[in-house]
ROSE-4610 file (N, C-alpha, C; in Angstrom, 1 decimal, always signed):
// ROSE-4610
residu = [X/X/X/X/X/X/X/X/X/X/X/X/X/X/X/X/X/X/X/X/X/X/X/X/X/X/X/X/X/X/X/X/X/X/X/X/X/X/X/X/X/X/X/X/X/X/X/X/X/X/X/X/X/X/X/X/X/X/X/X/X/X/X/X/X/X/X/X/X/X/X/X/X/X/X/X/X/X/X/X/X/X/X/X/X/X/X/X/X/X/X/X/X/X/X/X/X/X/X/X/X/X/X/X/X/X/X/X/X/X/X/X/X/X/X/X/X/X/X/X/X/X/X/X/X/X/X/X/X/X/X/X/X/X/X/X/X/X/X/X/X/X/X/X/X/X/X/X/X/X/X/X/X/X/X/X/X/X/X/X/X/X/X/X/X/X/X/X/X/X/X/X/X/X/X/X/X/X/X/X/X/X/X/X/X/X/X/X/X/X/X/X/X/X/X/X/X/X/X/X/X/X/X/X/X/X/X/X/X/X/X/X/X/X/X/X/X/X/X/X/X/X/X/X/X/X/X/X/X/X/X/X/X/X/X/X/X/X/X/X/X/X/X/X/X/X/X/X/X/X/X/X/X/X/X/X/X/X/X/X/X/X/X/X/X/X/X/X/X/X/X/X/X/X/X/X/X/X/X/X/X/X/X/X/X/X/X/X/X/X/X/X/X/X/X/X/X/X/X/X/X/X/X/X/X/X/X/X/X/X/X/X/X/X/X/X/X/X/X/X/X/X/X/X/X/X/X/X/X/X/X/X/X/X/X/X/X/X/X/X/X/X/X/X/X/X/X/X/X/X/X/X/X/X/X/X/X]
num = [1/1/1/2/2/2/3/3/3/4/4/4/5/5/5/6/6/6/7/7/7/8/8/8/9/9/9/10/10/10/11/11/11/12/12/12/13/13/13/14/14/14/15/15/15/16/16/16/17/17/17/18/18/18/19/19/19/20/20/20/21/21/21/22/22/22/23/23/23/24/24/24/25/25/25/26/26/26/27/27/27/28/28/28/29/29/29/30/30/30/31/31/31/32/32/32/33/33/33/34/34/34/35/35/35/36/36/36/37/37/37/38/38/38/39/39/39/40/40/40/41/41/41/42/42/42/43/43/43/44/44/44/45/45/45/46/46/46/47/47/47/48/48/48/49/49/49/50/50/50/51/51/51/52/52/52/53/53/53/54/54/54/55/55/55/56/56/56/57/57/57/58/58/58/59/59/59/60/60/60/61/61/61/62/62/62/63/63/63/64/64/64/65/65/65/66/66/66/67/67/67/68/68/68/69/69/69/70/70/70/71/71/71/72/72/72/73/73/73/74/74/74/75/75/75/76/76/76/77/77/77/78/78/78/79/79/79/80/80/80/81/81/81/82/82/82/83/83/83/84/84/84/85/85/85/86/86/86/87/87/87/88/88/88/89/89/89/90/90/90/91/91/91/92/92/92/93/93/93/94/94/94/95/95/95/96/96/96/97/97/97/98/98/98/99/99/99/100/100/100/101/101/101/102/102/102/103/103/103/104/104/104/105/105/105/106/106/106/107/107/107/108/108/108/109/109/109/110/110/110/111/111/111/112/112/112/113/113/113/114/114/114/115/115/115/116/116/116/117/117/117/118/118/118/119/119/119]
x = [+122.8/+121.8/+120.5/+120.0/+118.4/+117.5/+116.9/+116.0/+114.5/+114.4/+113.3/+112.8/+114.2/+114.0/+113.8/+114.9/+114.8/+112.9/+112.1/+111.3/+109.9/+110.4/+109.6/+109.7/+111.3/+111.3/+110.4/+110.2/+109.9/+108.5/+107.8/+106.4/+105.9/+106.7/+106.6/+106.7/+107.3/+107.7/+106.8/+106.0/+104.6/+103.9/+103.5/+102.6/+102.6/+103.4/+104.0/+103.8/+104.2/+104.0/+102.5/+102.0/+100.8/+99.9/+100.0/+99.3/+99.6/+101.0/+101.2/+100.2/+100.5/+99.8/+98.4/+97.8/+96.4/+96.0/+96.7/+97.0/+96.8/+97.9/+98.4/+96.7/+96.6/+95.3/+94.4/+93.9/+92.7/+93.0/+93.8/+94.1/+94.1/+94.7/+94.4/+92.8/+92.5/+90.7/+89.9/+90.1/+89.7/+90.0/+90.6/+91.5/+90.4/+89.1/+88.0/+86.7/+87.0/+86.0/+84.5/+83.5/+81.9/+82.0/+82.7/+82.3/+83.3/+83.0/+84.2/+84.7/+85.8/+86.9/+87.3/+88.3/+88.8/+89.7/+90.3/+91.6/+92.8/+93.0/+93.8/+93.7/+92.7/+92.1/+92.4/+91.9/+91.6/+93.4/+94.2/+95.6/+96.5/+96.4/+96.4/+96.0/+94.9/+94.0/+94.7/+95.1/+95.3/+96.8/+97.5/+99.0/+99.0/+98.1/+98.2/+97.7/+96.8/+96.8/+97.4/+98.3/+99.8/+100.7/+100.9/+102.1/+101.9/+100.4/+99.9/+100.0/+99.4/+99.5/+100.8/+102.0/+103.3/+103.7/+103.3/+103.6/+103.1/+101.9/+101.5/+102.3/+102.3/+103.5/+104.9/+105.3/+106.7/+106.5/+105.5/+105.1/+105.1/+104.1/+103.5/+104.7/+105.7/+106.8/+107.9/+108.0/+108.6/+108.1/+106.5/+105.8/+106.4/+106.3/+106.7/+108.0/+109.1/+110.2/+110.6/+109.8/+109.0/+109.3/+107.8/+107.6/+108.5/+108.7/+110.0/+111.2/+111.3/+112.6/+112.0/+110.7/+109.9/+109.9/+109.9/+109.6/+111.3/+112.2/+113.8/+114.0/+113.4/+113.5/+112.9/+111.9/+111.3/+111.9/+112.8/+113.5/+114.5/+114.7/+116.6/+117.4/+117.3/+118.3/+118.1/+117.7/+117.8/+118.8/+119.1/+120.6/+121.7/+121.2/+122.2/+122.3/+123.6/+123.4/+122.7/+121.9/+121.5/+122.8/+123.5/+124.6/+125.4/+126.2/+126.6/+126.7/+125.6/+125.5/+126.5/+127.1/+127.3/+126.9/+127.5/+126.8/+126.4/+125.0/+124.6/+125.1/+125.9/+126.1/+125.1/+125.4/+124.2/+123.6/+124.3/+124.1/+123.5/+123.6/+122.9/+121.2/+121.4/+119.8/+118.8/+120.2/+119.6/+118.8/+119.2/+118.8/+117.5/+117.8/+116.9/+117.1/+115.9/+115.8/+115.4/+115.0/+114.3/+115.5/+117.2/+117.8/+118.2/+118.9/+118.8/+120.8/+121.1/+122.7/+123.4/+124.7/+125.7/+125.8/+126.5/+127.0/+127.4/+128.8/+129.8/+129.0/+128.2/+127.0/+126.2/+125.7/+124.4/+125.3/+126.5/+127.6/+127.6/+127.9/+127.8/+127.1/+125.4/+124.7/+124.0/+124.3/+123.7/+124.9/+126.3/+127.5/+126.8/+126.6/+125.9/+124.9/+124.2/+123.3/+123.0/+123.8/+124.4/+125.0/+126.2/+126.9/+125.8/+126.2/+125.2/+126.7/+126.0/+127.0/+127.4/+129.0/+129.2/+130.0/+129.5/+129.7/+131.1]
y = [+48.2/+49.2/+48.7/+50.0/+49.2/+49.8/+48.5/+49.0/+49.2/+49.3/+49.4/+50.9/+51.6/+52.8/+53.4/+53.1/+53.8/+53.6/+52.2/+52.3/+53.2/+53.5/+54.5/+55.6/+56.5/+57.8/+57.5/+56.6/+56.8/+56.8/+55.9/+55.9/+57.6/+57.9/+59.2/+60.3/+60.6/+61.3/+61.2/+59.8/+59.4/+60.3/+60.0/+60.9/+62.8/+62.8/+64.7/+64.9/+64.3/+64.2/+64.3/+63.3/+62.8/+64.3/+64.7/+66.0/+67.2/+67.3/+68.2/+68.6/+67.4/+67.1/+67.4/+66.9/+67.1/+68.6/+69.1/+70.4/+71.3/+71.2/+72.1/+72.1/+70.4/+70.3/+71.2/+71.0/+72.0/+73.3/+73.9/+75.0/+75.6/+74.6/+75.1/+75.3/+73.8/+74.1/+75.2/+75.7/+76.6/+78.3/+78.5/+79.5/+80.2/+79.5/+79.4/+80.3/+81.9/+82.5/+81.8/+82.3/+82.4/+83.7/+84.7/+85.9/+86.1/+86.8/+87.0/+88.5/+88.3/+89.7/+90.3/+91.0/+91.3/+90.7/+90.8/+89.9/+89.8/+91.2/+91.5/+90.2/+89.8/+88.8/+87.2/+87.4/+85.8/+85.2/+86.8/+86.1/+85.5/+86.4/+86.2/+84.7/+84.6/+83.2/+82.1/+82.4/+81.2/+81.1/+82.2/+81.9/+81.1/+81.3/+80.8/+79.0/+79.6/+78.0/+77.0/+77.6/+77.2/+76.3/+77.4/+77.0/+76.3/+76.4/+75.3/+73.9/+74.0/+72.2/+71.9/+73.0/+72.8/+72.2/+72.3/+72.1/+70.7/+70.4/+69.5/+68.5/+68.5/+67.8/+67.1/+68.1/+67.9/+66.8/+67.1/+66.2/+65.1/+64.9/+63.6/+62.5/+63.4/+62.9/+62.3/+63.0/+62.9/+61.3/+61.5/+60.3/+59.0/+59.0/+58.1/+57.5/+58.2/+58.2/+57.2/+58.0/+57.4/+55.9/+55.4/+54.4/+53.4/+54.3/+52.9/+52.5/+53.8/+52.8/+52.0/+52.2/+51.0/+49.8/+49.9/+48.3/+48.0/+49.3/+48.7/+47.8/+48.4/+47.8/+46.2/+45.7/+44.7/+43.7/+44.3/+43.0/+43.1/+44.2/+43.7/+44.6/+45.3/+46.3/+48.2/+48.2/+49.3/+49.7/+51.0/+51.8/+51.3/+50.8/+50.4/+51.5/+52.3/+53.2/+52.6/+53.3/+52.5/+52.5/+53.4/+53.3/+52.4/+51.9/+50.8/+50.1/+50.1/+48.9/+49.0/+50.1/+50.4/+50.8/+51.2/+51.4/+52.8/+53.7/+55.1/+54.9/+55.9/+57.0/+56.7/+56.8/+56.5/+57.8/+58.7/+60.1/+60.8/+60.4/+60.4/+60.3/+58.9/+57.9/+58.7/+59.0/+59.9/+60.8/+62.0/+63.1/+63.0/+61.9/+62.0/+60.0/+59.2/+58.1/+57.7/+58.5/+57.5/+57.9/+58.4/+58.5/+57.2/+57.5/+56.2/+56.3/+57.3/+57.1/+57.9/+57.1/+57.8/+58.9/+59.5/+61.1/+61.5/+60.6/+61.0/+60.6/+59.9/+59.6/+60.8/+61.6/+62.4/+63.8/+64.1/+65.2/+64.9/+63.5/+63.9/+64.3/+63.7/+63.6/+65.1/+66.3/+67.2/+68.2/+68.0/+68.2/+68.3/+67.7/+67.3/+67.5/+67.6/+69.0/+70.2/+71.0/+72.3/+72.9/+71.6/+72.3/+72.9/+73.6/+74.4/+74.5/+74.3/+73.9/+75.5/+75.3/+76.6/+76.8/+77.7/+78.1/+78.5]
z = [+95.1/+94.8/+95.4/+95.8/+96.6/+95.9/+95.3/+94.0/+95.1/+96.5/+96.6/+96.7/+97.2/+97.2/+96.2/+95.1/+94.0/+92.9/+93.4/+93.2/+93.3/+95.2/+95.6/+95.6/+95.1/+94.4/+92.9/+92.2/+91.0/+90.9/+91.8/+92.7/+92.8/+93.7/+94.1/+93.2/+92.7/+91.4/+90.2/+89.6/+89.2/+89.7/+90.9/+91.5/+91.1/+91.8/+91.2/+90.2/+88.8/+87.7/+87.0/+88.2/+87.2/+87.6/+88.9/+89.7/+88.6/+88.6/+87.4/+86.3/+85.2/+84.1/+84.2/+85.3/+85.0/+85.5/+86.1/+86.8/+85.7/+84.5/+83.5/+82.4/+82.1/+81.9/+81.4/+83.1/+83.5/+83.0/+83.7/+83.3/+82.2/+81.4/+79.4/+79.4/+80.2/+79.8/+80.0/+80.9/+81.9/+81.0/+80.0/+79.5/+78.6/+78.3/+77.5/+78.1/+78.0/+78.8/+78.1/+78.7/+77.8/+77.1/+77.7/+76.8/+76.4/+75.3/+73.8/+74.1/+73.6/+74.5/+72.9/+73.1/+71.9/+71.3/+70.2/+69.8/+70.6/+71.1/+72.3/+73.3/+74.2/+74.9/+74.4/+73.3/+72.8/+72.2/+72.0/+71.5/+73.3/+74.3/+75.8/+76.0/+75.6/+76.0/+75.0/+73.9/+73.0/+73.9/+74.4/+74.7/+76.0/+76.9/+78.3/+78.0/+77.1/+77.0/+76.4/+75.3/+74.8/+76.1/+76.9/+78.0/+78.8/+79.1/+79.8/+79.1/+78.1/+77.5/+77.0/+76.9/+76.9/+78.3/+79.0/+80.5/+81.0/+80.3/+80.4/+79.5/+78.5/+77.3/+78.0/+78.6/+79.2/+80.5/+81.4/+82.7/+82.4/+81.1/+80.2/+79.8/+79.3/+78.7/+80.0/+81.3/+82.2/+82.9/+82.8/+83.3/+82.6/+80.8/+80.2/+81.4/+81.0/+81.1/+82.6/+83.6/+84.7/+84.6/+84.1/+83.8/+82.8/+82.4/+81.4/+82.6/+83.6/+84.3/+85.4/+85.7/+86.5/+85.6/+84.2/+83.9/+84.0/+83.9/+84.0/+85.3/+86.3/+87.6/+87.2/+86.7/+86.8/+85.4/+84.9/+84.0/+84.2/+85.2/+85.5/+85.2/+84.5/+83.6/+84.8/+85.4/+86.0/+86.5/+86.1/+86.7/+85.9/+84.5/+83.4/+82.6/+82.1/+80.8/+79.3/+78.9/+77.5/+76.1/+76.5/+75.8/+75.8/+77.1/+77.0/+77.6/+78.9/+79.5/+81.3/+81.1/+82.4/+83.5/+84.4/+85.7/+85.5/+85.8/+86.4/+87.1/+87.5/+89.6/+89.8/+91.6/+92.5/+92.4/+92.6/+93.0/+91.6/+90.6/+89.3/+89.9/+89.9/+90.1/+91.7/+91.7/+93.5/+93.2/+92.0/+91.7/+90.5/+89.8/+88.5/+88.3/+89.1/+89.3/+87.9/+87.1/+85.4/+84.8/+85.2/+84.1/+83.5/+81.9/+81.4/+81.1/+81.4/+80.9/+82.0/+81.6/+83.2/+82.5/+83.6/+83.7/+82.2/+82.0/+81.0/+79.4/+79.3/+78.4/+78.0/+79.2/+79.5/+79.1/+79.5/+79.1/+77.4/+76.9/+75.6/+74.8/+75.0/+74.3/+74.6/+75.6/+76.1/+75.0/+75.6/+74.1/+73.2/+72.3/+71.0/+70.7/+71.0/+71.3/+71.3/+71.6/+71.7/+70.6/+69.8/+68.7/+67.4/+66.9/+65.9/+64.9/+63.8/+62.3/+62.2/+61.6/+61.4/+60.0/+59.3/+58.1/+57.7]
């Protein structure tokens, strides 16, 4: 495995991320006329700016995610599943470089997930 690359997709992807985030940001900020509208207006404004700092939430969390498999890279454990210590697909790490579990891991816990209790 060539952790240099996989470094600089996650480098790169930082980046994107971080552009995002501050992107979505602004935008919440920005959602804030001077002049006062009707409730009609200000429910529009409170939503846009919902989705925006939703948007921003999710980037944020991507960034973490980011970063945790940079320090993976740097103590050794990168492209290990946290489950059990096996190898990620390459083609996994190709597509989504901060994942943290192989395929058949990521199928379950996405499985598992989904089921909803039934009466």
């Amino acid at each position: 495995m060539d952790l240099i690359v996989y470094q600089r997709a996650l480098l790169d992807a930082r980046s994107r991320f971080a552009s995002r985030a501050e992107r979505d940001v602004a935008i919440a900020r920005s959602q804030h006329p001077d002049s006062s509208g009707d409730s009609g207006d200000a429910a529009q404004i409170d939503e846009s700016e919902s989705v925006a700092l939703s948007e921003a939430e999710q980037n944020l969390a991507t960034l973490a995610e980011i970063d945790a498999a940079l320090l993976r890279i740097s103590d050794g454990t990168y492209g290990q599943c946290l489950v059990d210590g096996g190898p990620i697909e390459a083609a996994r790490l190709d597509a989504e470089p901060w994942a943290v579990y192989c395929i058949t891991h990521q199928r379950e816990l996405e499985t598992a997930s989904r089921r909803k209790p039934t009466l």
